[in-house]
Structures are given as C-alpha cells and as structure tokens.
N, C-alpha and C positions, 0 to 999 in steps of 0.2 A: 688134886684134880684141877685140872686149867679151865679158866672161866671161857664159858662160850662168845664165837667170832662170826658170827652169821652177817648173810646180807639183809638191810632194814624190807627187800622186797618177798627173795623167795625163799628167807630163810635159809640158804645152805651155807655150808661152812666156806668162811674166805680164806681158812687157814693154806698157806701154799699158791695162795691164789691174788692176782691182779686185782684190786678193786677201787676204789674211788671215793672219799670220805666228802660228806655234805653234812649240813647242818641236821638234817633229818637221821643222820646214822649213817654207818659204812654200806656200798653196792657194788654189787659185782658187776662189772664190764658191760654185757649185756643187760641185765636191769635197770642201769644206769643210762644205758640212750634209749631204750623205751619209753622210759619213763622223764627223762629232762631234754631228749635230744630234739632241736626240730626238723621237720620233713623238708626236703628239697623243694622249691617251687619249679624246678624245671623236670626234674629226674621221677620226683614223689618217694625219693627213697631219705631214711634217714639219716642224720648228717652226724656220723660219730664223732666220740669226744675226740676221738686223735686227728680228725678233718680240719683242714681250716677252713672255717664257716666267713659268708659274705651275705649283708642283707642290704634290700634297697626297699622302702617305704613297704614295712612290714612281712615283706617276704625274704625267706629266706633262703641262701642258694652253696652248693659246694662250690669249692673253689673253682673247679672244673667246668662244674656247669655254670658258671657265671660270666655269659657268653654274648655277640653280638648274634642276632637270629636272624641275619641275614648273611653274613661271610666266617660265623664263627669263629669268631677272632677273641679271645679272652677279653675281655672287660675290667682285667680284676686289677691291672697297672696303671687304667688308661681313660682318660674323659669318655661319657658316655650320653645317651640320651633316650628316653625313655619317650615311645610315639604307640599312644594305647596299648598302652600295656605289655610292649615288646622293645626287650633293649637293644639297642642300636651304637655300635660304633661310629665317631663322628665321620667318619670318610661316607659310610652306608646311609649316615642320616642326610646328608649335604648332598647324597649322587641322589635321594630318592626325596627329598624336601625342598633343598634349599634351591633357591634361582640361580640361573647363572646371568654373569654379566654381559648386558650387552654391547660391550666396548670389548674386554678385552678376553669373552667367553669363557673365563673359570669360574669357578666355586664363589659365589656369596655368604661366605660362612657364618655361623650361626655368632649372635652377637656384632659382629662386624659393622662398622660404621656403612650405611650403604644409603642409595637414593631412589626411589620409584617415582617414573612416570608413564604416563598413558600404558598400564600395563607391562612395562621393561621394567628390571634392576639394574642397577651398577654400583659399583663399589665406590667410598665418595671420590676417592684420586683419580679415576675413570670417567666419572662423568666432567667434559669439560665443554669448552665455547668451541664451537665450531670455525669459530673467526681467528679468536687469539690464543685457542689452546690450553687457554691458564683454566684450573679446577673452578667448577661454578658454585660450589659449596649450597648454602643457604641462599645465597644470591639470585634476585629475580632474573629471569633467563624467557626469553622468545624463542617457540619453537615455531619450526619453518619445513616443511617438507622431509620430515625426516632428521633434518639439524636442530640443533639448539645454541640460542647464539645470549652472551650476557648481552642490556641493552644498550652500552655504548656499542658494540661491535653489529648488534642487528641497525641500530639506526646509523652506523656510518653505510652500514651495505646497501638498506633497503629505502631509509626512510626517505619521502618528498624533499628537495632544498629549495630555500627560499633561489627565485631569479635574481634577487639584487644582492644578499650577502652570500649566496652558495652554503649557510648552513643548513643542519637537518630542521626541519618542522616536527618539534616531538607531540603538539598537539595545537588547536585549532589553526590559524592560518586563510587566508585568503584567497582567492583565485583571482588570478589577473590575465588578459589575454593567452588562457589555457594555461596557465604558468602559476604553481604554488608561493605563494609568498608568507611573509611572518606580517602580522596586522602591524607591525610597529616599521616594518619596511616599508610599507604602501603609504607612501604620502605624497602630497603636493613638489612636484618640481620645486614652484617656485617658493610658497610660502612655508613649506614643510609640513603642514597640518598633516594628520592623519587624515588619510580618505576612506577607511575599512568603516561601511554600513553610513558612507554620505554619497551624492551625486555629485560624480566627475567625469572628466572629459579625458582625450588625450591629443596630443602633438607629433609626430614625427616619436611613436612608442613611448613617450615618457606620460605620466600623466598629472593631471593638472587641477585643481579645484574649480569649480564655476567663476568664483570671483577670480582668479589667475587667469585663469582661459580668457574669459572676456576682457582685460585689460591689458594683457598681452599681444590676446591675437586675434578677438573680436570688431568684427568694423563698430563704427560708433553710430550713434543715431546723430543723423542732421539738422534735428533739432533741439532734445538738451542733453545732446554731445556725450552721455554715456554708452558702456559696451551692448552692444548686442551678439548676445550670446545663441547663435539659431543657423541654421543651414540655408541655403540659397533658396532662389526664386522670390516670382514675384508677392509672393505670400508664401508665411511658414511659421514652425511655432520654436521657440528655442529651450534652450536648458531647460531652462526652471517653468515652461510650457509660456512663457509668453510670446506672445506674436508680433511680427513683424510683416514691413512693407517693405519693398525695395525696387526703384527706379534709377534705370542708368547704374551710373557708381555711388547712387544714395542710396539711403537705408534711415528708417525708423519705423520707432515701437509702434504697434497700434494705435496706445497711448498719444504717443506723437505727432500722428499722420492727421494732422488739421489745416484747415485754410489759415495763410497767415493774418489775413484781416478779422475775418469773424470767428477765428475758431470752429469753424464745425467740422467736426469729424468727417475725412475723406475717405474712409474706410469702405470699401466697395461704389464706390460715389467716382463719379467722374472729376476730371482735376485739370487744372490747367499749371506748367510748371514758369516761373515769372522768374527768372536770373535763380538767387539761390533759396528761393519760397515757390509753394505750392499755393495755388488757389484754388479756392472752389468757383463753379460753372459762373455762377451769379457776381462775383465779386469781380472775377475776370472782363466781364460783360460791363459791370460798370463803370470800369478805367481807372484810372489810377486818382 
C-alpha cells in the first residue's frame, strides 16, 4: 500500500497532479497562490506562480500591469517616476512636471544640470550672456530688460565712463561738468592733486585747485603782491570766501586795502589814489 501524497492545504491527492514543494510540505497549484501569492496593486488580482511579478516600495504588480498611468507604456524595461503614488514614464513625468527651457523650449529633465531665475529654467548650456554668448554658469550675471549680461559685458554696454580715461565706472566716481569721472581722474591740471571732495575752480574746461588757479590765473593784490582768487567788480568774495577791492586795473584783499601812511582800513571809506598807493581822505589832505 503506497504511502499518502496530499496537499499540506486542502488535503487532496497530488498524485498525477502539478504541485509545488515549500518548506511547509507539497501544494497544489491553486493552494499555493492563495496562500503565498501576492495581490496586484493595479489589477487586485493575484499574481501566480508562473507570472513574472514586479514590486516598487512595497507593492506589488504583474508584469502587465506595471504601467505608466498616464500613456500606458510598460514600465517594466524603462526608468520611471513615481508622483503620488502613480507611476509615471519619464517622457509623461517631464510633459506634466518638469520646466521647460526658456532658451531653447525643450524638456528640463529630471536630474539635469539646469539654472532658475526670476521664475524661468534653463538648461546650464542654455542659459548664456546676452553680450558674448559664452555660458554664464555659476557666474555672477546682470539682468537687464529681459537680457542677462555676465559683468564685463553688461559694463562694457551700459556702465558710466570716466570723461578723461573713457573707462567703465564700476563703482563710486565723481561728477564733473555733467560728466562721470573715476575720483583718481579728477585732479588738478596743474599740480595733479586730487580734487574729489576739495574746492576747485576751472579754466577753459580743465580744472584746477585754488592754489593753481590763483597763481596761474588770478590777478595779484597790489599790495603784498599775492593771488587773488575772486570774480570781478568793485567788491566780491573769492574762493576760499575772502574779499576783495578792485580799482582800475588794481586789485587787493580786504585785508590789504589800507592807506599807505597810516594804515587804516579803506574798506568802504573814501580814498584818494596817489601814483601806486591808496590814501585815506585825511592823509591826502595833509600833503605829502
């Protein structure tokens, strides 16, 4: 008498019959995906032993049904992407996720090196300078109306130049006769000082320091023969605010506008003028 061949589930005889040996004991075909098979995640049906099974983070799916769920395209050869909880071929993921570029309007694909600004992507080889074309990478870059320029090429186009050297003004600078300069250009005609944040004059456009100007081009005082630095008439205040007289083709400071005998200030005072001295009312009156 032959010893019994049953299945370890529903007991019937395996003899003649297809079954399946696991550690728990022999099963018959059907007992055997009941019982170890698992459920499809897409289908809900079970996934026999003779199926080729496919799982992605704990679910499990027939080969079939392991699908993009948007153009149904098998998944089972082919990179994939899972966007809550629905998977997605990379063509379906990229038309419905990813940006496009705004240079050369394709696909920004997933992983790809790419650059965002002011709400646009682009791809890094795409985004470039406006001016010179070449990729702007990491590179600091000035946007302009739409452009984006790296900053040699935005300050050759845009920036201020100095009047005297014609380069760009990349930062502070001076103003001169309406006209940008660099503070290291702005200097004295004559003696070269810098004049950025002192008091100067100028000549026929060029300009000039106080002390320049006045020893230049300032008439002198007629009496201790230095510049006066000051604008015409017969009273006026100069440069540096001091005042002056001027009679005829003379000229002196405040300071110096005294009788030649006694000194006294002729400074609003009446005067009498004696070859190349000034006197006062009194002195004149006395004779010589």
């Amino acid at each position: 008498m032959s010893e019994a061949f049953d299945c370890a589930k529903c007991n019937e005889s395996l003899y003649g019959r297809k079954y399946i040996q696991t550690d728990s004991g022999p099963y018959c075909v059907p007992c055997y995906d009941n019982t170890f098979a698992n459920t499809c995640a897409e289908c809900q049906q079970l996934i026999g032993h003779d199926s080729r099974e496919l799982f992605y983070e704990d679910r499990h799916f027939h080969e079939g049904c392991f699908r993009c769920c948007r153009c149904q395209r098998s998944l089972a050869d082919e990179p994939f992407t899972c966007q809550d909880s629905e998977l997605l071929c990379n063509e379906c993921y990229c038309t419905a996720f990813s940006s496009q570029c705004s240079a050369c309007g394709e696909t920004v694909m997933p992983g790809s090196r790419k650059l965002e600004y002011g709400g646009q992507t682009w791809h890094e080889h795409c985004f470039l300078c406006s001016g010179c074309e070449q990729p702007l990478g990491s590179r600091s870059f000035v946007p302009d109306k739409g452009a984006h320029y790296c900053v040699p090429c935005y300050e050759n186009k845009f920036a201020p130049r100095c009047a005297r050297c014609s380069k760009t003004l990349t930062q502070g600078g001076v103003t001169y006769r309406d006209q940008p300069w660099h503070r290291e250009c702005l200097v004295c005609t004559g003696c070269k000082t810098p004049l950025a944040g002192q008091q100067f004059t100028s000549r026929d456009d060029d300009p000039y320091c106080v002390a320049c100007f006045g020893e230049l081009f300032a008439p002198k005082c007629s009496s201790c023969k230095r510049p006066i630095t000051g604008g015409s008439g017969s009273e006026g205040a100069g440069l540096g605010g001091g005042k002056y007289v001027s009679f005829e083709d003379r000229h002196w400071h405040h300071s110096c506008f005294s009788c030649a005998r006694c000194s006294t200030s002729l400074v609003g005072q009446g005067f009498v003028p004696d070859g190349d001295q000034v006197l006062c009312q009194g002195c004149s009156q006395a004779g010589p």
